[in-house]
N, C-alpha and C positions, 0 to 999 in steps of 0.2 A: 638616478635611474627611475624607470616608469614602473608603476605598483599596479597590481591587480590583488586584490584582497576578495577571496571568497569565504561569508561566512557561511559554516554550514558543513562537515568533513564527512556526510552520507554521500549514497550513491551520485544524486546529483553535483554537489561539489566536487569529488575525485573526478567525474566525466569531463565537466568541465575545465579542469585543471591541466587533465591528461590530455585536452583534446586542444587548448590552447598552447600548448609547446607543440601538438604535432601540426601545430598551422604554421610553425614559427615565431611565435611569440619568443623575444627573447628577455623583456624584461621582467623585473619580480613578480612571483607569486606565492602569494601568502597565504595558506589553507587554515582557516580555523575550526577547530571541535570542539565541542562542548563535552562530551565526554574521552578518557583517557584511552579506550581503545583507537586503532586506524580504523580507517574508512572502509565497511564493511558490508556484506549482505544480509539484510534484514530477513526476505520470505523464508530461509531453514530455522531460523531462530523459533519457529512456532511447530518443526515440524521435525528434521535431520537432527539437528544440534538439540531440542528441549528431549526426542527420542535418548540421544546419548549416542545418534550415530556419527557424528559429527567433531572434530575437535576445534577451536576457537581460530586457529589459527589458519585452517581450512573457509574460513569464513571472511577472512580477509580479501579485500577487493585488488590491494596490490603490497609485494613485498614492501617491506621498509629499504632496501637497498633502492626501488621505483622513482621514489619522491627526490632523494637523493642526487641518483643519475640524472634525473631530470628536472635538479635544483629548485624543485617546491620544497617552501617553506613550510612543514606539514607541524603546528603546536595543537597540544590535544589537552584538555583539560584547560583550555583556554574560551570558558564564554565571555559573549562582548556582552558590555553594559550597553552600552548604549552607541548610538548614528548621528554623527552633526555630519549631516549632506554639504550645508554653507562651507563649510571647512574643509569639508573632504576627507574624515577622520572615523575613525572608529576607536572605541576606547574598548578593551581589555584589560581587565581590573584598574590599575591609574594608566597605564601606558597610553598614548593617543598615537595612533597607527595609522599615518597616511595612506591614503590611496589615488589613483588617477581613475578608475571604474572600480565599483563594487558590485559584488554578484550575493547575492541573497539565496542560498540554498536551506535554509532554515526548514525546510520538511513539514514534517507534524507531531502534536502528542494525543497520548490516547486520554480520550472523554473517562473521567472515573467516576465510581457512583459517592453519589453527595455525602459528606461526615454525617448530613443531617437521618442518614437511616443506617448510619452503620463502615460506609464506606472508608473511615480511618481505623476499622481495629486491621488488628494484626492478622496475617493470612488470608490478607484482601488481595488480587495482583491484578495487573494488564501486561501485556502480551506486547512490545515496541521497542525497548533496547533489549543490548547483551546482559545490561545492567538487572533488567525486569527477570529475564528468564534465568540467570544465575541463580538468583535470588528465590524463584519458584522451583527448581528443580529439585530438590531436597524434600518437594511436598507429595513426588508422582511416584508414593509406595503403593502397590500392590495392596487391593482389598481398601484403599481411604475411599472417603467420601468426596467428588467433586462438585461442586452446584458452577455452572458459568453462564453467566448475565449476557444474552445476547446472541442469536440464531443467524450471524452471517458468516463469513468463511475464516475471519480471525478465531472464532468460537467453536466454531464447527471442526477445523484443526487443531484445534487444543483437545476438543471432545476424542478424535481422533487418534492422535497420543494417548491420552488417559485410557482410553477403553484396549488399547493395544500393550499399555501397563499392565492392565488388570487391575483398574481402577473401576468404583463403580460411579458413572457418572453423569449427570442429569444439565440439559438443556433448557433455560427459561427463552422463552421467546413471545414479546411483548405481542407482534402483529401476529394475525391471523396463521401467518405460516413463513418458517425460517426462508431462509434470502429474498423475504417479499421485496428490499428497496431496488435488490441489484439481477434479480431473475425473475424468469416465467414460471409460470407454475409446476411444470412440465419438470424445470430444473427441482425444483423445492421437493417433488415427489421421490427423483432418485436419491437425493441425498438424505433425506428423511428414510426413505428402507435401506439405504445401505448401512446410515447409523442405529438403525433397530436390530439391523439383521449381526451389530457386535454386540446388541446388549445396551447401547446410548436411549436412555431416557428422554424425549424432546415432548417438552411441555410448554406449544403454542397457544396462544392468545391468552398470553399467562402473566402477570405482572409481577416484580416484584413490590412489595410494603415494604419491606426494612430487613436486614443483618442484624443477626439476633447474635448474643454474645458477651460477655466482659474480657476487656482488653485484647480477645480477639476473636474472630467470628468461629460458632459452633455451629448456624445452620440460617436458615433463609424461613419471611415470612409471605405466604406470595398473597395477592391482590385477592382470592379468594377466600385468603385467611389462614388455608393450607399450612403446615411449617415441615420443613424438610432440616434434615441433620446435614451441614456439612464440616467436614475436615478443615476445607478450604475455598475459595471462591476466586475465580477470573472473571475478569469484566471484560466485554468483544461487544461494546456499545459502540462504538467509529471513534474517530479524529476528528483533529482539527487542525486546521492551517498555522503555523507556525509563523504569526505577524507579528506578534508585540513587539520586535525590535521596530519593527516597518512603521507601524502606528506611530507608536510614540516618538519617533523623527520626523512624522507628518504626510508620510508617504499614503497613497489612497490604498484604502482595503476595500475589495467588492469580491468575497467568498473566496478568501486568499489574497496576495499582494496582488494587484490590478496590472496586469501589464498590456503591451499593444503587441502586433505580432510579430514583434524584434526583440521581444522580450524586454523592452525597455519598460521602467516602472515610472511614475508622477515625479520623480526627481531625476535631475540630469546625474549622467554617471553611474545611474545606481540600474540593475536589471535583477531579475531575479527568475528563477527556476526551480519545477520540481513538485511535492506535494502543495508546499507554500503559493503558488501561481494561479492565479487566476488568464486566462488568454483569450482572445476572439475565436469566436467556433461559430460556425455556422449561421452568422447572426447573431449568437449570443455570445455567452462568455461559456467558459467551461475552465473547471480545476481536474486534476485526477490524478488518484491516488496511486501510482504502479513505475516499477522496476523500469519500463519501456519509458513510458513519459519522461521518468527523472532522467536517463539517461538522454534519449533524443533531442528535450528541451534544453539540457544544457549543454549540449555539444551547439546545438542551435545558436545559443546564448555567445557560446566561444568564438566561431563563427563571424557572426554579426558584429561583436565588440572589434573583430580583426578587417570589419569592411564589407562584411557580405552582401547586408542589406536587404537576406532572405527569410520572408515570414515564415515562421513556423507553423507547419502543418503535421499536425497529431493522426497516427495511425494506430490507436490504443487496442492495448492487447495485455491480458491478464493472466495469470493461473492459479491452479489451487492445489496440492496434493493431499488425500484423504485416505488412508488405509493403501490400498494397492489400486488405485483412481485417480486418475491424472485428469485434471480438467484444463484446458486452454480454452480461452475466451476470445475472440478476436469484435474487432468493433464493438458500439453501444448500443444498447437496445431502446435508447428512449423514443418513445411513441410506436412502440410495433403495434398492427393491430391483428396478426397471425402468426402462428406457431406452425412451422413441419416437421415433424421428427423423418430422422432416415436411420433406419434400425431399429429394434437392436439385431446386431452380428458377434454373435459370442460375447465378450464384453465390452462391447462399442456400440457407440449409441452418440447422437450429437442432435442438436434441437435448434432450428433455424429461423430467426426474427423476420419476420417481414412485414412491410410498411406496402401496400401494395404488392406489387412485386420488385421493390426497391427492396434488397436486403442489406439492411441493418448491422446483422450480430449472428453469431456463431456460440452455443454451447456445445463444446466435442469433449467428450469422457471415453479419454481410453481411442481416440479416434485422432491420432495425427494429422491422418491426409485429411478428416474434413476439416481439422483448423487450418490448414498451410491454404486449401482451396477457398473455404470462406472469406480465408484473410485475405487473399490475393481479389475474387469478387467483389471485396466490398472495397478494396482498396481501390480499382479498376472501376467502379460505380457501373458495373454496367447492366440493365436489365439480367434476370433470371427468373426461369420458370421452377413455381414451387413444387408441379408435380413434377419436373424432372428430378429435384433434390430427393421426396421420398421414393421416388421409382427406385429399389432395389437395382434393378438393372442399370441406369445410369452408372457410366463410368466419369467420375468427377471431376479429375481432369481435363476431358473431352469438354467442359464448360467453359475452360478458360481459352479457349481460342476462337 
């Protein structure tokens, strides 16, 4: 019988899985995880679930009865060693596990700060599995010290939590000003007073020296020499593309596994999806980190392996939750070279990328209709004028016809 072997048992793997039986696929498929939970959702893990509002199994992406009924092979606590493409095998611990196409969902892990200033004592964490936030939860008492490495939205919702603990907790942030890689300024200012206005510490263009400590950290020394007490420390420095299987079987890495816009990767049979992916964008290549990608690109992936033959076109769309602050993100903002805000209205407010007047990207807090509008405009590529967006009067809507 014909095998499909995805390794990888996150979002992008289950999508793909689920979405290859509803094409009709009827022969095997092989789901591998590296860790012992199912295949689950990552963004509460930082935010519902590390609060204590969440329970584990609420988190889950699909029953265990799912995989079942729909005869995936679902092994957990099964990482593959290694990829012989020639063979068409994959090996899990000694087993060598044929396949006829392989899917690479392999994700990413979080960047951690170096042993060489401190980053292996104890009471260090990062913020990526079930595993990571287990593990840190037992640290979010009421009145500790927090210090966390890194002012983007991993960090920022950690900060988040804590300060909502009644934790007191402090913000390093290397550049000039928190979410400098992935926002406008405009962004960086609201979320900068919303965490002042709980009591969050954000200490920009601030470096860390070293974790100070025996056998586990007591506080932080920062690049001005500064030293702050902490309890405990998270690191929200980013990711990385999850290749070393891919590498080391020969397959091309260009900022993730390299693929074309079939999702096919440098070796036959083999594709891949998700954080791991590298793909053609606009010219260029582009990876991206989010729920919507891993999902879309591996249904894509599904798809194509079944006949389709259709490139994948990314319609990237993000979110964040902060205290009682919902942000959606629709589109990328690289290369904007203006900003429009439209509001604020009570507590809504959204801040609008523009390239011209080619719009780009959407920041909405607390503004659903201008995400779903945004998203639909930029989806739709079609001119827009930026003083109709801040015209209060503008009904937004009325845009998209």
């Amino acid at each position: 019988m014909a095998r499909i072997v995805i390794v990888g048992a996150g979002q992008a793997g289950a999508a793909c899985a689920a979405k290859l039986r509803s094409l009709g696929y009827d022969g095997a498929i092989t789901l591998l995880g590296e860790e012992p939970a199912p295949p689950y959702q990552r963004p509460p893990l930082s935010k519902a679930y590390l609060l204590g509002e969440m329970e584990e199994e609420r988190l889950w992406l699909r029953s265990a009865a799912f995989y079942a009924e729909q005869k995936i092979e679902l092994r957990l606590g099964a990482p593959v060693r290694a990829i012989d493409t020639a063979a068409r095998r994959v090996m899990v611990g000694d087993e060598a596990l044929g396949y006829d196409e392989l899917v690479l969902t392999t994700g990413s892990t979080p960047r951690r700060l170096p042993a060489a200033i401190g980053g292996d004592l104890g009471g260090v964490y990062t913020v990526r599995t079930l595993a990571d936030v287990d593990a840190m939860r037992g640290e979010f008492v009421a009145g500790r010290r927090l210090v966390i490495v890194g002012g983007g939205y991993i960090g920022l919702e950690a900060a988040a939590v804590g300060a909502k603990l009644g934790l007191d907790v402090t913000v390093l942030e290397m550049a000039p000003r928190i979410l400098q890689r992935v926002a406008a300024p405009e962004t960086s200012d609201y979320f900068r007073a919303l965490h002042a206005s709980r009591g969050v510490k954000i200490l920009e263009s601030t470096g860390l020296e070293r974790l100070l400590g025996e056998g586990r950290v007591s506080g932080v020394r920062l690049s001005d020499g500064r030293e702050l007490a902490a309890d405990f420390v998270i690191a929200g420095v980013g990711i990385l593309p999850g290749t070393a299987l891919a590498e080391a079987a020969g397959i091309v890495i260009e900022n993730g596994i390299r693929t074309d816009a079939m999702g096919r990767t440098s070796a036959a049979h083999v594709w891949a999806a998700g954080d791991c992916a590298s793909f053609p964008w606009q010219g260029g290549r582009l990876r991206l980190e989010s729920v919507g990608n891993a999902i879309d690109q591996a249904e894509a992936v599904a798809a194509n392996i079944m006949g389709a033959e259709a490139p994948y076109v990314a319609q990237p769309w993000f979110w964040s939750d902060q205290y009682d602050t919902k942000l959606q993100i629709a589109g990328l903002n690289t290369g904007y070279d203006r900003i429009v805000t439209r509001g604020p209205e009570g507590d809504a407010v959204s801040f609008w990328y523009f390239r011209g007047d080619t719009l780009l990207a959407v920041d909405a807090m607390n503004d659903s209709r201008a995400y779903m509008v945004g998203k639909r405009l930029i989806e739709q590529g079609k001119p827009v004028d930026p003083a109709a967006i801040a015209d209060p009067a503008t009904v937004l809507k009325a845009l998209l016809r």
